[in-house]
C-alpha positions in Angstrom: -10.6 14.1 39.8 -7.7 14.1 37.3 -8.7 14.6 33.8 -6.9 11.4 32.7 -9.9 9.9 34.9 -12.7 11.6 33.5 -11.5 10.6 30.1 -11.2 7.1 31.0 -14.7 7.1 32.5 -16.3 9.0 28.9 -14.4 7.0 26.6 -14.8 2.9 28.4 -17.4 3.7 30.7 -20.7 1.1 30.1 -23.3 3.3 31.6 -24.5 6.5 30.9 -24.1 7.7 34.3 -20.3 7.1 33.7 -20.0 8.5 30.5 -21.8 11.9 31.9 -19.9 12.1 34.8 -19.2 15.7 35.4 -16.8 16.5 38.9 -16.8 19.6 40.3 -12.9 19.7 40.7 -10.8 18.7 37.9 -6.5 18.4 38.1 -4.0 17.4 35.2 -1.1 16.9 37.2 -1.2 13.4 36.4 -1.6 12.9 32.2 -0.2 9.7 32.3 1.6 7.8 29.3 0.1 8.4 26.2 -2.4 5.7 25.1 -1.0 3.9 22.4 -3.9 3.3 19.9 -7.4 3.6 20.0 -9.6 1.1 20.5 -11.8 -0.2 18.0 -14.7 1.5 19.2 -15.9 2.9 22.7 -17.3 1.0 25.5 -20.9 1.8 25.5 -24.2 0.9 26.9 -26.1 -2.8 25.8 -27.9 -1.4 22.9 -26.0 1.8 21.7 -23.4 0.1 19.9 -21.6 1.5 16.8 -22.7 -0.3 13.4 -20.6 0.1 10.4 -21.6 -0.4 6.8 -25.7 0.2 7.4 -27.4 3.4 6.0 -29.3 4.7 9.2 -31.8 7.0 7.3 -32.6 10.3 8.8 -36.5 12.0 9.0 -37.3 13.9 6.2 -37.9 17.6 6.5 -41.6 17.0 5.4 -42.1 14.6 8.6 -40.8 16.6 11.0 -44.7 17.9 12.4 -44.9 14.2 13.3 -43.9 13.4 17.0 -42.2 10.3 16.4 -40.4 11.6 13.2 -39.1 14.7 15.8 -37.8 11.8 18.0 -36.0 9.9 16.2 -34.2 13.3 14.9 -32.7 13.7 18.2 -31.5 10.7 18.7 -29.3 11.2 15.7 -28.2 14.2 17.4 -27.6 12.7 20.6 -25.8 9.9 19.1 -23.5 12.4 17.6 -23.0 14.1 20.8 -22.0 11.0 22.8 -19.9 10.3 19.9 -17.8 13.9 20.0 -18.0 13.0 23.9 -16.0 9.8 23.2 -13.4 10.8 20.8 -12.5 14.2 22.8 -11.9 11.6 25.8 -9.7 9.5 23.3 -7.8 13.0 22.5 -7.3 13.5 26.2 -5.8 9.9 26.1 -3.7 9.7 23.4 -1.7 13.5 24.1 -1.3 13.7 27.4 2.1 16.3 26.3 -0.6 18.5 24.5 -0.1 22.0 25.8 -2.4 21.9 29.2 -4.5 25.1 28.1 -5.2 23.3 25.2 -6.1 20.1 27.0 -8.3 22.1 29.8 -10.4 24.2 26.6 -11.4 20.5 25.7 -12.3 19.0 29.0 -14.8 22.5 29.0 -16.0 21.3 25.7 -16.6 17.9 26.3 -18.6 19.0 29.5 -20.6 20.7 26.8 -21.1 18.0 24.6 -22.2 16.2 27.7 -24.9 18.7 28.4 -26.1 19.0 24.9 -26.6 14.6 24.8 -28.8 15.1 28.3 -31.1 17.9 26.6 -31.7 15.6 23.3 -31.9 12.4 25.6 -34.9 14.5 27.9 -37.0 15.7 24.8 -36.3 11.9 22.7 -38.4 11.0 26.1 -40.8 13.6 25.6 -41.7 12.2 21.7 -41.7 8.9 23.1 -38.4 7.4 21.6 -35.7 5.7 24.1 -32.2 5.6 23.4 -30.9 2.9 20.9 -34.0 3.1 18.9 -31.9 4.5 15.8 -28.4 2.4 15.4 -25.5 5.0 16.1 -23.1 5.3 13.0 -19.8 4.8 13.5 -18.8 6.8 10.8 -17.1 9.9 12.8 -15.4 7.2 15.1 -13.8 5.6 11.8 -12.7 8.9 10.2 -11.2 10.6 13.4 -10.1 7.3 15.7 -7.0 7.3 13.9 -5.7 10.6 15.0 -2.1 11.2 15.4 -1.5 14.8 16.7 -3.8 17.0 18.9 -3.9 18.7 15.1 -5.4 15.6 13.6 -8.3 16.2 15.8 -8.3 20.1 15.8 -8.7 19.6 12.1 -10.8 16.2 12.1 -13.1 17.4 15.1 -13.3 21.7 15.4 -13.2 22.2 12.0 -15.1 19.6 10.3 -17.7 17.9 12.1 -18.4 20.7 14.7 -18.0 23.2 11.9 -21.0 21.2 9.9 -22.8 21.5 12.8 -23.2 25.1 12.4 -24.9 24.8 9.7 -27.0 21.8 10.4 -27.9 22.9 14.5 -29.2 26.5 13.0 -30.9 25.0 10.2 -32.6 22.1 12.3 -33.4 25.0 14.9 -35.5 26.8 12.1 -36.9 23.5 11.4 -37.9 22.8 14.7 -39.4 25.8 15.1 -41.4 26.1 12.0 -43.6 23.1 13.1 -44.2 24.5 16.7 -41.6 22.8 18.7 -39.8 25.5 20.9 -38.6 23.2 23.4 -36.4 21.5 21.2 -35.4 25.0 18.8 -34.1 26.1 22.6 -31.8 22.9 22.8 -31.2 23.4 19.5 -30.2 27.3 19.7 -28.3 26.1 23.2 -25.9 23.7 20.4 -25.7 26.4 17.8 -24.0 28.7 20.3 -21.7 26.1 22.1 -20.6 25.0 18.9 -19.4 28.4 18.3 -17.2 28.4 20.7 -15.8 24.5 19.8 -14.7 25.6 16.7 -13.1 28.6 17.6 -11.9 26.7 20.1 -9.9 24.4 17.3 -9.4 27.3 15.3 -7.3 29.2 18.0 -5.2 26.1 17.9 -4.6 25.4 14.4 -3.6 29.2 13.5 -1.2 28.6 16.7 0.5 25.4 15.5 0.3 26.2 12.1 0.6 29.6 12.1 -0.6 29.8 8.4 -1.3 33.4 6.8 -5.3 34.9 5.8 -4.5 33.6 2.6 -3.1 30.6 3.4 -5.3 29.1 5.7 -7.8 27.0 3.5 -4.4 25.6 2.0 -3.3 24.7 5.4 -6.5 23.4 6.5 -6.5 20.9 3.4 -3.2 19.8 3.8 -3.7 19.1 7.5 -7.0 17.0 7.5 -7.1 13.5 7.6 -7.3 11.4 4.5 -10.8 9.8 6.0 -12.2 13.4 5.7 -12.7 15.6 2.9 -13.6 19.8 3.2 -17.1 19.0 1.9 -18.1 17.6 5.7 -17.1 21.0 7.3 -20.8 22.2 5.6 -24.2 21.1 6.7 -27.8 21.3 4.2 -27.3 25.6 4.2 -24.1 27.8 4.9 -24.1 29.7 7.7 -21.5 32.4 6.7 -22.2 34.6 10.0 -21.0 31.4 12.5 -18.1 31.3 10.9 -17.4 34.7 11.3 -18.0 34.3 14.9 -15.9 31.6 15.0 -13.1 34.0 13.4 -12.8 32.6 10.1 -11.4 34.8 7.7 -13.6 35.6 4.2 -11.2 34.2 1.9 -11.4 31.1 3.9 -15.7 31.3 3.9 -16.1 31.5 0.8 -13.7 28.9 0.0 -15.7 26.8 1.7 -18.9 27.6 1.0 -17.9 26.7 -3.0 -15.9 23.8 -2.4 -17.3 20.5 -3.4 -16.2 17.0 -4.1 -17.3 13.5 -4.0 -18.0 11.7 -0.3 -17.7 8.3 -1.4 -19.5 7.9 -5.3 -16.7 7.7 -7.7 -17.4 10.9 -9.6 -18.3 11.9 -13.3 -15.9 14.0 -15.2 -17.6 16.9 -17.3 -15.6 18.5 -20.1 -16.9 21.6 -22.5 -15.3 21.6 -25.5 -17.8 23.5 -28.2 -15.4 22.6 -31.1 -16.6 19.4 -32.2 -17.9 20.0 -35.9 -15.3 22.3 -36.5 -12.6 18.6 -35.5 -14.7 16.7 -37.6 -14.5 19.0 -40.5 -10.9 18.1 -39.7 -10.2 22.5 -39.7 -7.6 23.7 -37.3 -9.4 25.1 -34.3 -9.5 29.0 -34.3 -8.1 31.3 -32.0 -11.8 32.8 -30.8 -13.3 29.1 -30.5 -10.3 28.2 -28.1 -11.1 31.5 -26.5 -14.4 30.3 -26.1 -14.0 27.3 -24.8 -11.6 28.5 -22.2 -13.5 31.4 -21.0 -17.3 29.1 -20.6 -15.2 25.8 -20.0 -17.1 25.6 -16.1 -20.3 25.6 -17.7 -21.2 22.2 -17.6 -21.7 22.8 -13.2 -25.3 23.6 -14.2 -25.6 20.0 -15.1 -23.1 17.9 -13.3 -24.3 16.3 -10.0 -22.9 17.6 -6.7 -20.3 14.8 -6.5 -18.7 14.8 -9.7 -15.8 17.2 -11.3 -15.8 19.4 -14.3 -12.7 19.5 -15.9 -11.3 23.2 -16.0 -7.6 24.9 -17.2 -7.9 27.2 -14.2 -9.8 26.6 -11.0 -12.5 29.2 -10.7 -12.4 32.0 -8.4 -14.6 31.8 -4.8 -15.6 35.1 -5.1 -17.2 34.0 -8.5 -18.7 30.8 -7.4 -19.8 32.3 -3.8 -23.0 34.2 -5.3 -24.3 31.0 -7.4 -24.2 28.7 -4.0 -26.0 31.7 -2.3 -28.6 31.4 -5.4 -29.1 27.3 -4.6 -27.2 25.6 -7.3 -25.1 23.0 -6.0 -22.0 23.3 -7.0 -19.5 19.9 -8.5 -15.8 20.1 -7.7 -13.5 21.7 -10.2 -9.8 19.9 -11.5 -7.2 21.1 -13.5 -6.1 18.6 -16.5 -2.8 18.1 -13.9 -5.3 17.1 -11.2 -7.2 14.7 -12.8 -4.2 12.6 -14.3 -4.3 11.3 -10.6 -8.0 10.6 -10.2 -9.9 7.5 -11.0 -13.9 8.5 -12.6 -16.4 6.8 -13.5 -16.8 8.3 -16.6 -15.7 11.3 -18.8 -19.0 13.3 -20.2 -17.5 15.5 -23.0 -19.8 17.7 -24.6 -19.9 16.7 -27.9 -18.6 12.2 -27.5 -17.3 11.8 -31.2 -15.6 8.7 -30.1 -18.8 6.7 -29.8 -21.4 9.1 -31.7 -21.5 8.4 -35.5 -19.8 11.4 -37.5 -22.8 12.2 -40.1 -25.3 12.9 -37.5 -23.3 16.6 -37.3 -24.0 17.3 -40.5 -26.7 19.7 -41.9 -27.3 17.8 -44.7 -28.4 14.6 -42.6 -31.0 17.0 -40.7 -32.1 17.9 -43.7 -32.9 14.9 -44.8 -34.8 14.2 -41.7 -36.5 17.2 -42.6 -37.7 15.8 -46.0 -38.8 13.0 -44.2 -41.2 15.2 -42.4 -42.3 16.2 -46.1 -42.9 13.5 -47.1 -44.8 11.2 -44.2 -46.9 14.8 -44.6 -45.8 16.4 -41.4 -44.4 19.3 -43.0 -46.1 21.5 -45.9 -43.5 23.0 -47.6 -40.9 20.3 -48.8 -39.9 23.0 -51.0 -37.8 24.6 -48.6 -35.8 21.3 -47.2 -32.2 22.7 -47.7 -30.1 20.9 -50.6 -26.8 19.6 -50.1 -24.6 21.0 -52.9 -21.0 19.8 -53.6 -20.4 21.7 -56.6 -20.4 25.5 -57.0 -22.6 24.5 -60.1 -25.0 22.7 -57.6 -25.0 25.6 -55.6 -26.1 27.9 -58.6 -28.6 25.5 -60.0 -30.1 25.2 -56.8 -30.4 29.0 -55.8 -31.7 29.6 -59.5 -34.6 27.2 -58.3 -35.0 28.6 -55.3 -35.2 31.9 -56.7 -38.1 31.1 -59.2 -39.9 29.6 -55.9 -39.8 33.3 -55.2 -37.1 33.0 -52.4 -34.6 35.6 -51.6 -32.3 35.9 -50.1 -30.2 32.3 -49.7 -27.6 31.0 -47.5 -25.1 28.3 -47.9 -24.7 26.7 -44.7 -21.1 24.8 -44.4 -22.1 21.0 -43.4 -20.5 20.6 -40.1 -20.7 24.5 -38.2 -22.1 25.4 -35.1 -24.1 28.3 -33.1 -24.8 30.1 -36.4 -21.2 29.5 -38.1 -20.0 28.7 -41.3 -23.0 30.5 -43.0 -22.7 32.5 -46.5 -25.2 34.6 -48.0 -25.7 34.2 -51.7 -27.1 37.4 -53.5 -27.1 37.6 -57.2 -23.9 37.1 -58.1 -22.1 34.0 -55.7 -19.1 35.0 -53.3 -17.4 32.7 -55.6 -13.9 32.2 -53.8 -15.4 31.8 -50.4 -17.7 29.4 -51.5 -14.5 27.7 -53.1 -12.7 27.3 -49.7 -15.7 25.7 -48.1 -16.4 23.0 -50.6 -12.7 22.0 -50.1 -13.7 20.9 -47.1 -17.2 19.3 -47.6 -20.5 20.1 -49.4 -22.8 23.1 -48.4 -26.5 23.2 -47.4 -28.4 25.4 -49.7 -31.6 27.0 -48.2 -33.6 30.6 -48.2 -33.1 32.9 -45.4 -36.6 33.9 -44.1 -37.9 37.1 -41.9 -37.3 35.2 -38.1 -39.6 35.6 -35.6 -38.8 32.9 -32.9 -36.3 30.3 -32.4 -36.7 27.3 -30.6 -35.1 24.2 -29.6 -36.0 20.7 -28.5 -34.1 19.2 -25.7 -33.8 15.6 -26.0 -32.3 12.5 -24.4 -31.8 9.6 -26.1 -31.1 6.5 -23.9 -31.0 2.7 -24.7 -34.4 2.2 -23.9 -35.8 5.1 -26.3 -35.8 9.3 -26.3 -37.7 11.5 -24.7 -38.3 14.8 -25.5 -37.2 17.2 -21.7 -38.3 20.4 -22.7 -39.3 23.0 -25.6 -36.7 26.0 -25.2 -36.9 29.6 -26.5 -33.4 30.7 -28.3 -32.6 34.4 -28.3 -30.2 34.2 -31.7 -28.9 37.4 -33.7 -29.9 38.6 -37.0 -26.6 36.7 -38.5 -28.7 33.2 -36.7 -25.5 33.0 -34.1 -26.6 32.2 -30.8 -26.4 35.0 -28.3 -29.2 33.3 -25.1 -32.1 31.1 -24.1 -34.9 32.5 -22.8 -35.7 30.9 -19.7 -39.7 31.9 -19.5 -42.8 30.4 -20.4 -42.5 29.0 -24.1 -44.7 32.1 -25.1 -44.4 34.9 -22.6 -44.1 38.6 -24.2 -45.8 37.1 -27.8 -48.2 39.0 -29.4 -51.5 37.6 -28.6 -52.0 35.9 -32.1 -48.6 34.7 -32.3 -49.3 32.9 -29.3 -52.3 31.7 -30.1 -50.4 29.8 -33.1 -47.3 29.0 -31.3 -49.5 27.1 -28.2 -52.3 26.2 -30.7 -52.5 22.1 -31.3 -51.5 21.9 -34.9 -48.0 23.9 -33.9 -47.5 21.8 -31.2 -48.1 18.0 -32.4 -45.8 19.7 -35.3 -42.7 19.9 -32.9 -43.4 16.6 -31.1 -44.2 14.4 -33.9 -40.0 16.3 -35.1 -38.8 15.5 -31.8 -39.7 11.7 -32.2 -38.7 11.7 -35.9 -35.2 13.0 -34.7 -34.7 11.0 -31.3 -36.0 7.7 -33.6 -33.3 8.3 -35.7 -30.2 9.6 -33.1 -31.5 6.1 -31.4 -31.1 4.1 -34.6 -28.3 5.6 -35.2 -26.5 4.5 -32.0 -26.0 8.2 -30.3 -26.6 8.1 -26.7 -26.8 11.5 -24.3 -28.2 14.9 -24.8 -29.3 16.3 -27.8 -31.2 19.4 -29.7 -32.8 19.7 -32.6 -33.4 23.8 -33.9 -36.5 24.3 -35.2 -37.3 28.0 -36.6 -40.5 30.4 -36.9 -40.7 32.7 -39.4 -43.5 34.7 -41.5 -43.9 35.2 -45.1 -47.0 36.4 -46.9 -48.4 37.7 -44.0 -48.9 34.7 -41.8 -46.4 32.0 -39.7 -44.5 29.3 -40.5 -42.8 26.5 -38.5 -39.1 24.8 -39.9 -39.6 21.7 -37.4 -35.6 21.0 -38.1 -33.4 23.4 -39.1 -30.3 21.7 -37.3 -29.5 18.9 -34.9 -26.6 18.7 -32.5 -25.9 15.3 -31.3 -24.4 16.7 -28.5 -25.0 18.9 -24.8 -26.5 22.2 -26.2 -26.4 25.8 -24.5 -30.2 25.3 -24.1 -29.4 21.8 -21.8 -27.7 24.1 -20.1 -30.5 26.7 -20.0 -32.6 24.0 -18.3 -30.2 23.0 -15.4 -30.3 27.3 -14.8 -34.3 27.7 -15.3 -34.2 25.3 -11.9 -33.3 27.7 -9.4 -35.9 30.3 -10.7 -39.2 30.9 -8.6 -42.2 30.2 -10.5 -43.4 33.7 -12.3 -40.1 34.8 -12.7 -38.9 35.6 -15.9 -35.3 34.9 -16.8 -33.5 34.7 -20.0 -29.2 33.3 -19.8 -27.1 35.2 -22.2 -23.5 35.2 -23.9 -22.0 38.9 -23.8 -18.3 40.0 -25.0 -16.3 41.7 -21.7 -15.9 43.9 -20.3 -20.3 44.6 -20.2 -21.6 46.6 -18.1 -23.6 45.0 -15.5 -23.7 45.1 -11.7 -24.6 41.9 -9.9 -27.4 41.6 -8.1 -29.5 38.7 -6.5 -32.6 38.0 -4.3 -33.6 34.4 -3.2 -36.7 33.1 -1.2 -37.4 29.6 0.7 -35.0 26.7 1.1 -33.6 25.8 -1.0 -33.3 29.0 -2.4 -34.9 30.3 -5.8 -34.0 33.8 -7.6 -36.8 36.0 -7.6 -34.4 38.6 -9.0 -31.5 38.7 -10.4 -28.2 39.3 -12.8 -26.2 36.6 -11.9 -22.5 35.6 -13.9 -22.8 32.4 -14.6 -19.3 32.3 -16.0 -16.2 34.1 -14.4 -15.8 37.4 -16.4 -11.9 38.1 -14.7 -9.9 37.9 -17.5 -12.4 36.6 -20.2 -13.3 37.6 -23.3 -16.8 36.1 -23.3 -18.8 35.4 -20.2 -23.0 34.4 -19.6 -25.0 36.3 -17.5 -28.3 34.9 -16.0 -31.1 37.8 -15.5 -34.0 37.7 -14.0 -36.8 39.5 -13.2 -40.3 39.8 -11.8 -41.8 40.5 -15.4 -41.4 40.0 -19.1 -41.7 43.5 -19.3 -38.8 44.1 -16.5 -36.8 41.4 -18.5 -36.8 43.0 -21.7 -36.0 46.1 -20.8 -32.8 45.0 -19.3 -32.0 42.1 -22.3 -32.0 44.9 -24.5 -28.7 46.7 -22.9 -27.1 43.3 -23.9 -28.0 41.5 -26.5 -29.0 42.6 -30.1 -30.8 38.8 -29.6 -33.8 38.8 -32.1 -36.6 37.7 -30.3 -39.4 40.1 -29.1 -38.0 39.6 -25.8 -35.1 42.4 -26.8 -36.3 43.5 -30.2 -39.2 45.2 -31.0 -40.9 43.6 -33.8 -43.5 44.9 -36.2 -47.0 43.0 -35.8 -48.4 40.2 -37.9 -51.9 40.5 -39.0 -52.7 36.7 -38.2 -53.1 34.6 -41.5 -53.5 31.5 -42.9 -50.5 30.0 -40.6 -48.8 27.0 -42.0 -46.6 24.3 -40.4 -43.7 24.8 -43.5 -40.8 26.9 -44.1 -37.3 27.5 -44.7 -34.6 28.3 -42.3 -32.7 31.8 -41.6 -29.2 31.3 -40.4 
């Protein structure tokens, strides 16, 4: 039989019996004219057409121990099969000129293809589903039907769709196998292997036609796939690195792929870091460091960006720096330059800080400490003598210390009114750093308040929506003794306390305390007309020998490092104990990670979570199988005070109150 023949038969044949015909004998010496376009869809069976437009859901994971859920599994699969059946037929077709060892290495995998639909179609009988029980998308008939080169379909077919299927046939084989069915893990390890050899297959002719470099093959790749396909369907639900490698992939390629990620069809979000917002509404020029900073964290927001939308980046991060956080679980969003996304349509743009449509004053100190002495005075706070004092004047300033002074408070800070992570503060001893103090009430007033012995910082992580606020989560913050942020601690609100701190800090009174703050704050960003993220920093300190809680020491109507904390403290197994931290490069740390279950969580860890090449600050996520473990390896990085990295001397539990001032 001549091949042209055997494609015929696959491609319009309306019986099964056609479409698996296999010959013995098989002759090109008759291609044939080259069919001119391809129909709209195969000739198929009654009841196994395509359907377009119709989500055709697929078993969960969970259901897979039920027979019928197993069976209607494979018919997916075997739908696929007879689909990759079809349009290597319509390749045969439509390039008859294709070089004839290229043509006969697809006839051998189409025979394959035709194998692998008769092993799904005998065990769909065996869990009691015929075929055309599950409609057949025609979604790989759409995206490849258009093909106009043999590489069209080398880079459609090989390396997209067959390439996914590496992952998804090994992962489906463990599946399989996990709830007792061999049978079909067999049929399944039968695919895994074959389809091996299909992409190599494509690959061997794509480096020949192409004959792109090692380290220009992913560009080649990109360039050469069809504009119905994307990179992100060359990788199934895990990434099977070693098939690939078999497949003779090179590693820069891998882990390319294994990081890339963009939108299949939902018109993505666009997320943009940019730290600097009080410092633009104090209307200051933006510093040198602060640009630094921005640039060297500015992929942050992946931790919180859904798999389909973009983060907005100067320079698109390395593989070899994204490669170990997909290994660790997180999904990872696609990355585009400023240049990139001048082309792009999105759905919307998710700054970190929106001053465009979040009110101006709800940056300021002084507003939260207002809130604060609203606290005082609806009696949810017991020491309205602390609530920082918004001074304009340096004779405010003095008048205010001298107060604070005869209160028996010392030392103060001025805290500039719009300053972030810890900034802008000034200590005020005896006499007043008069000329400083000078050049920041220029700008705007100062928040006077006394600077107490920290013990623990923590943050509330709200979101405020049009329907209300909720408050997401109570976070730890691992600040310096200056008050500048330098981590979150990622562990249990109170792990590594001293017993009776913990006590006080889990006890009731503590914390209604921080939830009746957290709906005083979110009723008034709601009010207010902010919408999004947003933290308040609330502070415990001691004086006279027992605790105190400062329910708001700041708000930031904006996403927070701790946000971010939470979208890391995801992908860390329960008991863990993890902590996220902001070092200066070069620091000396070797990467490490350890994983268990699907998807993965870190068990272990000390993970970049920003790309250290060439920056001058970078995050590092650590974790570790104890407190004790944790702390021992925080303290070679952080001068963070928290008992976490810093020893602190022991409280003999007092009369704890629910008041107090704020340390910097």
């Amino acid at each position: 039989m001549e091949i042209r023949d055997l494609a015929e038969r696959v491609l319009f044949g309306r019986t099964l019996a056609e479409k698996l015909i296999h010959p013995e004998e098989l002759t090109d010496e008759r291609p044939g004219v080259a069919l001119a376009r391809a129909p709209a869809e195969p000739e198929r069976p009654a009841g196994l057409a395509l359907v377009r437009r119709a989500r055709v859901p697929f078993p969960a994971l969970a259901h897979l121990d039920q027979v019928d859920a197993r069976g209607h599994a494979l018919h997916h699969f075997a739908s696929h099969e007879l689909l990759a059946m079809e349009l290597m037929a319509l390749a045969l077709l439509r390039f008859p000129d294709a070089p004839p060892a290229f043509r006969r290495g697809l006839v051998a995998a189409l025979h394959e293809e035709q194998a692998h639909f008769a092993l799904y179609q005998a065990r769909m009988g065996a869990c009691g589903v015929p075929l055309g029980a599950v409609p057949a998308s025609a979604l790989f008939w759409d995206a490849l039907a258009g093909m106009a080169s043999p590489l069209d379909f080398v880079a459609g077919m090989s390396l997209t769709f067959e390439q996914a299927n590496l992952d998804y046939a090994g992962f489906y084989r463990r599946a399989f196998a996990a709830v007792g069915d061999a049978e079909t893990a067999a049929v399944l390890d039968q695919v895994y292997e074959d389809e091996i050899g299909h992409v190599k297959l494509g690959l061997v002719w794509f480096r020949r036609w192409l004959s792109p470099g090692p380290d220009a093959e992913w560009a080649a790749y990109t360039e050469a796939l069809p504009t119905t396909l994307q990179p992100s369907r060359a990788k199934g639900l895990e990434f099977d690195a070693e098939a690939r490698r078999r497949a003779g992939f090179t590693e820069g390629y891998i882990d390319t792929l294994r990081v890339f990620s963009r939108s299949r069809g939902r018109v993505p979000d666009l997320h943009v870091f940019d730290p600097a917002a009080e410092i633009v509404l104090a209307g200051r020029p933006v510093p040198a460091v602060a640009e630094t900073l921005r640039a060297d964290l500015e992929t942050l927001p992946m931790f919180l960006a859904a798999a389909d939308d973009a983060v907005l980046v100067g320079r698109p991060p390395r593989p070899a720096f994204l490669a170990p956080l997909a290994e660790a679980g997180f999904t990872l969003p696609e990355f585009v330059t400023p240049e990139a996304a001048a082309d792009r349509t999105f759905r919307q743009r998710r700054p970190w800080a929106d001053l465009a449509a979040t009110p101006a004053h709800l940056f300021r100190k002084s507003w939260a400490a207002g809130l604060l002495a609203g606290l005082a005075e609806a009696g949810d706070f017991a020491d309205a003598a602390v609530v920082g004092a918004a001074c304009r004047t340096l004779a405010e300033v003095e008048a205010h210390a001298t107060r604070l002074r005869a209160l028996g408070f010392a030392p103060l800070v001025a805290k500039a009114d719009l300053a972030t992570a810890g900034r802008g503060h000034i200590p005020l001893g005896d006499a007043l750093p008069v000329a400083r103090l000078r050049r920041v009430l220029a700008i705007g007033p100062v928040v006077v308040e006394p600077w107490l012995d920290r013990v623990l910082d923590l943050g509330l992580q709200l979101h405020v929506s049009d329907t209300g606020w909720r408050l997401d989560a109570i976070t730890r913050g691992l600040v310096d003794a200056r008050g500048q942020h330098r981590g979150v601690a990622l562990t249990r609100l109170a792990a590594g306390l001293p017993e009776h701190l913990r006590r006080w800090l889990m006890g009731a009174a503590t914390q209604a305390a921080l939830r009746r703050a957290a709906d005083h704050v979110g009723a008034a960003l709601h009010g207010a007309g902010h919408r999004g993220f947003a933290g308040v920093d609330a502070l415990v300190y001691r004086r006279d020998g027992a605790f105190h809680l400062k329910p708001i020491v700041e708000v930031n109507p904006r996403t927070t490092m701790g946000r971010v904390a939470l979208g890391l403290r995801r992908r860390v197994a329960p008991g863990a104990a993890a902590a996220w931290i902001q070092v200066p490069t070069p620091v000396d740390a070797t990467p490490h990670l350890q994983v268990r279950g699907q998807p993965p969580l870190i068990e272990d860890a000390v993970l970049f979570t920003t790309d250290p090449e060439g920056a001058r600050f970078t995050t590092l996520l650590v974790v570790a199988p104890t407190v004790e473990a944790l702390a021992a390896r925080l303290a070679a990085w952080t001068t963070a005070v928290d008992p976490l990295v810093s020893a602190h001397e022991s409280v003999a539990p007092g009369a704890a109150t629910l008041g107090g001032p704020s340390q910097p």
